[in-house]
C-alpha positions in Angstrom: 12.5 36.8 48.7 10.2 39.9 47.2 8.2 41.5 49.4 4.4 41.2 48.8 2.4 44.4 48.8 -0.7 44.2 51.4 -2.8 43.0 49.1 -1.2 40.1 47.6 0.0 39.0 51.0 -4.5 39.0 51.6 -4.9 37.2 48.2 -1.8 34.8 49.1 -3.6 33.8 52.6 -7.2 33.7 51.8 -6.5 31.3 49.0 -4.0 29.5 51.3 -7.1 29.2 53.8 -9.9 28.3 50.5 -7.4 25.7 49.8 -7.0 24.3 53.1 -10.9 24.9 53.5 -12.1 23.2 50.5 -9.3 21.1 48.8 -7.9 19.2 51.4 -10.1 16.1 51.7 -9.8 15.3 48.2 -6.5 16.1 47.4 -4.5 13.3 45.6 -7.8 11.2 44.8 -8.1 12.9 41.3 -8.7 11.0 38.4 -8.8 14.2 35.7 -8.8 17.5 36.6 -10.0 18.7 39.4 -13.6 20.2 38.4 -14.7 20.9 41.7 -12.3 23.0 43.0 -11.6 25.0 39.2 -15.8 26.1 39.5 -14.9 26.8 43.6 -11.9 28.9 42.1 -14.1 30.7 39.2 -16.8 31.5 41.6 -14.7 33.2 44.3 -13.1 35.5 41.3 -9.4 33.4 41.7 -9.3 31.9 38.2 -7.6 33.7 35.5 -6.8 36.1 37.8 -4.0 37.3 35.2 -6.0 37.9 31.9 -8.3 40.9 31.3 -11.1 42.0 33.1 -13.1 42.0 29.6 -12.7 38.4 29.2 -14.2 37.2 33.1 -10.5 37.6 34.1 -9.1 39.7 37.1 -6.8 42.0 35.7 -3.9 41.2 38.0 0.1 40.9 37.2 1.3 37.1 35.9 3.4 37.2 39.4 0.1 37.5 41.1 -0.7 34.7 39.0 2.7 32.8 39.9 1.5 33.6 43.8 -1.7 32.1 43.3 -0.2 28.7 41.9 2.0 28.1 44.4 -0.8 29.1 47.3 -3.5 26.2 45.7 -0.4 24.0 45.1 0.6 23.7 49.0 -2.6 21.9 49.4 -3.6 19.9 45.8 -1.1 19.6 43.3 -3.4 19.0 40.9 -5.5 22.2 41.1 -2.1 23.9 41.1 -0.9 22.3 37.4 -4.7 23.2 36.0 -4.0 27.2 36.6 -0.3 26.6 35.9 -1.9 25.6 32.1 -4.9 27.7 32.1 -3.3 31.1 33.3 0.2 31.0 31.6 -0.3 29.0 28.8 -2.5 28.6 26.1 -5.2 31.2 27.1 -2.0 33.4 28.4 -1.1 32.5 24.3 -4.4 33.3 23.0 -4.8 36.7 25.3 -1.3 38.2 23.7 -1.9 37.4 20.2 -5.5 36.7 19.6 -7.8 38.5 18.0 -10.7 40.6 19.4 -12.9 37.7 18.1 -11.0 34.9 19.7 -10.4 36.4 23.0 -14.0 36.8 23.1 -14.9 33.3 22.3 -12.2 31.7 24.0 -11.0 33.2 27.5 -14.4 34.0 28.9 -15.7 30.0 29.4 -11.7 29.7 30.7 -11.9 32.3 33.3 -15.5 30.7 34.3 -14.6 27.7 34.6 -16.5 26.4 31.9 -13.6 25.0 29.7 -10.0 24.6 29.0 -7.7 25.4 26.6 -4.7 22.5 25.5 -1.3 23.5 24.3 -0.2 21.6 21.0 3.6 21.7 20.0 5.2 18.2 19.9 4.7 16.2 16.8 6.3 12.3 16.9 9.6 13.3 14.7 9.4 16.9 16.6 10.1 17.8 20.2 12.5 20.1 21.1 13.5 20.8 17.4 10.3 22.7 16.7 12.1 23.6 13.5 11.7 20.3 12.2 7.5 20.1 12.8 5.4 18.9 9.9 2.0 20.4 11.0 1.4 22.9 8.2 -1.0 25.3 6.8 -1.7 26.2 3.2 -3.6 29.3 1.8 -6.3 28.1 -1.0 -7.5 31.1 -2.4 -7.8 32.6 0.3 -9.2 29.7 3.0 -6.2 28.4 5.0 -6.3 24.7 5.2 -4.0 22.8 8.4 -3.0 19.5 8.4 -0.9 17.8 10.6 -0.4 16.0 14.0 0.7 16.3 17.6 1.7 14.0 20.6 2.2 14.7 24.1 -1.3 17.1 24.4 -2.6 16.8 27.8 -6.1 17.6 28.9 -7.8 17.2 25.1 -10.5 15.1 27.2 -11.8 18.3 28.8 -10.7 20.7 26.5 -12.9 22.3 23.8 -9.7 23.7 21.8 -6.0 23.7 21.5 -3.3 26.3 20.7 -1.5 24.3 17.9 1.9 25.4 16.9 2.4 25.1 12.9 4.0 25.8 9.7 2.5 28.8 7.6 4.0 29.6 4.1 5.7 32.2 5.2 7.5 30.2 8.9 6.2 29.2 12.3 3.2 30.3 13.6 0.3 29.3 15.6 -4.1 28.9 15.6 -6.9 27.7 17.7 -8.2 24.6 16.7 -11.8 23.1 18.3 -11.3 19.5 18.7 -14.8 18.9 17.2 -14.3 20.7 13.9 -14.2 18.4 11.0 -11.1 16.8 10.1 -10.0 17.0 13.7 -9.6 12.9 15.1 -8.2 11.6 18.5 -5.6 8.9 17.5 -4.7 7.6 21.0 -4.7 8.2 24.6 -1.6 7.6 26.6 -1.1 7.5 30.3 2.2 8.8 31.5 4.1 7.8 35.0 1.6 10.3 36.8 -1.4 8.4 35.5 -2.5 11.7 33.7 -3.9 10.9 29.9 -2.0 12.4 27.3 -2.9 12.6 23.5 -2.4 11.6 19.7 -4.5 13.5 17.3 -4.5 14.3 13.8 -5.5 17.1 11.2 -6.9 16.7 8.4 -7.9 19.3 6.0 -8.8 21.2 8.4 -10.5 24.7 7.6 -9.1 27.5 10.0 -10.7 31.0 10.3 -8.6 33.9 9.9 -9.8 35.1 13.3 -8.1 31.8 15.1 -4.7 33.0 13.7 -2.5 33.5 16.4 1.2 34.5 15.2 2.3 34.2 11.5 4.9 36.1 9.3 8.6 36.5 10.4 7.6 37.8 13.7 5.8 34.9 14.2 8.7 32.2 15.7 9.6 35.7 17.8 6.0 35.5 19.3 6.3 31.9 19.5 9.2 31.9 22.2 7.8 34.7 24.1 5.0 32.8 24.6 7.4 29.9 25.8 8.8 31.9 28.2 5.5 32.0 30.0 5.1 28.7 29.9 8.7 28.1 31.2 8.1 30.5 34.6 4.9 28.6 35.1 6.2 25.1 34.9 8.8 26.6 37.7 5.8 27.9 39.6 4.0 24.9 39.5 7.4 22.9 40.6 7.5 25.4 43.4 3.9 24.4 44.3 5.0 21.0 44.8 8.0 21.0 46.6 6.3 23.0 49.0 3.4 20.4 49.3 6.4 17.3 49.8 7.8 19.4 52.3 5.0 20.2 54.3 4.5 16.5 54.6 8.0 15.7 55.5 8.1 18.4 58.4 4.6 17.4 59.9 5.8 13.3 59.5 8.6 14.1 60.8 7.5 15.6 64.0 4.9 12.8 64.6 6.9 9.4 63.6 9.2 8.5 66.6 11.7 5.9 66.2 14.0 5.3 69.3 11.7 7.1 71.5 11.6 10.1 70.0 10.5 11.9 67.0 12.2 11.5 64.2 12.9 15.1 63.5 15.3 15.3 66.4 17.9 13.4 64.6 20.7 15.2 63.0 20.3 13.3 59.4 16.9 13.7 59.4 17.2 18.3 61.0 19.9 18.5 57.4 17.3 16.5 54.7 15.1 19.4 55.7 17.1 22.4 55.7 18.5 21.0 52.8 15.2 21.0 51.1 13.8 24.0 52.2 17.2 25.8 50.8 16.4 24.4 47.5 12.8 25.8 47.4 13.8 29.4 48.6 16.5 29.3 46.2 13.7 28.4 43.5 11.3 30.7 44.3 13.8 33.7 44.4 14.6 33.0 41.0 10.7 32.4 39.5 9.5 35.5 41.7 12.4 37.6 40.2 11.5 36.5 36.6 8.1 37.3 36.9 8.4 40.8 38.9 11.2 41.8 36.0 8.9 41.3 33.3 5.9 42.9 34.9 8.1 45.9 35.1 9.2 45.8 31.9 5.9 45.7 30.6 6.8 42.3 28.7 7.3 38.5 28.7 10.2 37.0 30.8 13.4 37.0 29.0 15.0 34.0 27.9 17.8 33.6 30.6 15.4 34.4 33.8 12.7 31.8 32.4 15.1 29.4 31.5 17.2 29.5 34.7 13.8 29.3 36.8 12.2 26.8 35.1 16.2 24.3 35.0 16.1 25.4 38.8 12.8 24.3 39.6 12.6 20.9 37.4 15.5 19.5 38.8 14.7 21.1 42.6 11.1 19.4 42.9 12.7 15.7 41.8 15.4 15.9 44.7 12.8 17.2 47.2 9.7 14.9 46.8 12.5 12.6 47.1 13.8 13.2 50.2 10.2 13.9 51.4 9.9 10.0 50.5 12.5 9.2 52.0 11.8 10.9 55.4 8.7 8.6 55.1 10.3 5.5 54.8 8.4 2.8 53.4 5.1 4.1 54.1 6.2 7.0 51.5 6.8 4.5 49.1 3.4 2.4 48.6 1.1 3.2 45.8 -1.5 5.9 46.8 0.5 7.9 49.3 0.6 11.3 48.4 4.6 11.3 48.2 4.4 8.7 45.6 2.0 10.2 43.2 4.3 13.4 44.0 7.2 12.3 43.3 6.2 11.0 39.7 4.5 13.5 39.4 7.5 16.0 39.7 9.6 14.0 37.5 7.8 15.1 34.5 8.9 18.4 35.1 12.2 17.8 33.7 11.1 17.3 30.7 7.7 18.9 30.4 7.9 23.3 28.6 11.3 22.1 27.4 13.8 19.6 28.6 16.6 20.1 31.5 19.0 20.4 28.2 16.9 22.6 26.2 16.7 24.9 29.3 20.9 24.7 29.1 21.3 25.1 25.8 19.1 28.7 25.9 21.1 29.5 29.0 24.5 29.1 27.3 23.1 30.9 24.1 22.7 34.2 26.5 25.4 34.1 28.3 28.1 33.4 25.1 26.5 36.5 23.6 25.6 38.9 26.4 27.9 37.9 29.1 26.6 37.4 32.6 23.6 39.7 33.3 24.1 42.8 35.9 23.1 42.3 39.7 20.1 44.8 39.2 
């Protein structure tokens, strides 16, 4: 595992101990996210901890960020998947290719805890074949006009804007669009397996300011997956976050529940489940920390293989741990409203969620029939 320097080993524990502090009584009785703990968060300097100090942010590395996930995430799994979204996605989106204008309209309620920022890229004939999207944008003399739709958005309930992937002229690019601009209409809500509302909604002749232009032009799709990869290491972080939460709960149930006349934890099946486990999430976070330290140091976004390789790893790591958390817990693991059943449906949407176990394979392969197999260093 990386070292920490002294300082984020102070940031890693006195969130650890704000979490503990703060979160714990209401963890897993969200309905939405977590508001509360997101102002707590804002107020204590710990949100957006990754984006500029101009914009309210803190100025820190995107593996401080990563640390900070996974500290919250221990605790609330919730508050963990808001700064997994709100640090290394959209806002992480609009902070790299923004203009001055929208960073300064956007990212300062974000990093106050004011407002959120959705991601928009799946349409209902185009997931993982982005190519294939029909949300486009057309220059009239001069005014660029979007229309369109997209599926899958979470959060557009408390979100004031979205980073919507589209079509330009010219090939794939991105905008920010305000969900109360005109020609901007919900469709429908869904709720997924977690109970979390996801959304349909619709463009229609919508008028886009040149200042909400994000990436356009043939660097544009370029741009595009860069800012994937960021999204990719923080669904890995965020996986990370809640293994670590199942298997907190399996060691301390563990140790209490005796069958037999003793704990549980002092039988053999019950000593591998856990060493099992706890290899998998080392294993997981070796490979998330490394992709986030390499790109800090090369002054860039993750590369394609380290994001992808985290982000496979930790998708298919937090289903088979929350699993065997449940199953250390029996039946009382099982009913609805026990934290390891919310957890484990929440973790399953990781597999598919920032690109699909198979997308994640497919880019792997791509690197590796081209480059070869990276060096050790």
């Amino acid at each position: 595992m990386i070292s920490l320097s002294p300082e984020q080993e102070m940031l890693v524990s006195s969130l650890e101990d704000l979490a503990e502090r703060e979160f714990t009584d209401k963890a897993f009785e969200w309905d939405g996210p977590p508001w509360d703990n997101v102002e707590l968060l804002a107020e204590q300097g710990f949100l957006g901890i990754n984006i500029d100090e101009d914009y309210g942010g803190g100025g820190m590395t995107e593996f401080d960020a990563v640390l900070t996930i996974e500290a919250v995430g221990r605790v609330c799994p919730d508050t963990a998947e808001f700064l997994y979204n709100q640090q290394m996605v959209a806002p992480r989106a609009i902070e790299m290719f923004g203009t001055e204008a929208a960073k300064e309209q956007y990212l300062p309620p974000v990093t106050a805890g004011e407002d959120a920022i959705a991601i928009a890229i799946s349409e209902p004939e185009a997931g993982s074949d982005v190519g294939s999207m029909n949300t486009h944008i057309e220059d009239d003399d001069g005014t660029l006009v979007l229309n369109g739709e997209k599926i899958w958005v979470s959060h557009v309930e408390q979100s004031g804007a979205a980073v919507v992937w589209t079509k330009f002229p010219e090939g794939l690019g991105s905008v920010i669009v305000e969900f109360d601009w005109d020609g901007v209409s919900v469709d429908q809500h869904y709720t997924n397996m977690a109970g979390q509302h996801q959304t349909h909604f619709r463009m229609n002749d919508v008028t886009v300011p040149e200042k909400n232009v994000l990436t356009r032009g043939k660097d544009g799709f370029k741009q595009q997956l860069e800012a994937l990869n960021w999204e990719r290491l923080g669904s890995a972080t965020v996986a990370n976050a809640w293994a670590r939460c199942a298997l907190d709960k399996a060691i301390e149930y563990a140790g209490t529940r005796e069958q037999f006349d003793q704990p549980i934890e002092e039988f053999q099946g019950i000593e591998w489940m856990l060493a099992e486990m706890t290899k998998e999430l080392e294993a997981s976070r070796a490979l998330t920390h490394r992709a986030a330290v390499r790109a800090h140091d090369r002054g860039e976004a993750p590369d394609r293989l380290d994001s992808s390789l985290a982000k496979l790893y930790a998708s298919q790591m937090v289903e088979e741990v929350t699993s065997n958390s449940l199953q250390v817990h029996g039946a009382n693991g099982y009913q609805q409203g026990h934290p390891l059943e919310y957890l484990y449906r929440l973790a399953r949407g990781r597999r598919l969620a920032a690109g699909t176990d198979e997308i994640q394979k497919n880019q792997i392969a791509a690197v590796i029939k081209r480059d070869g197999l990276p060096d050790l260093v």
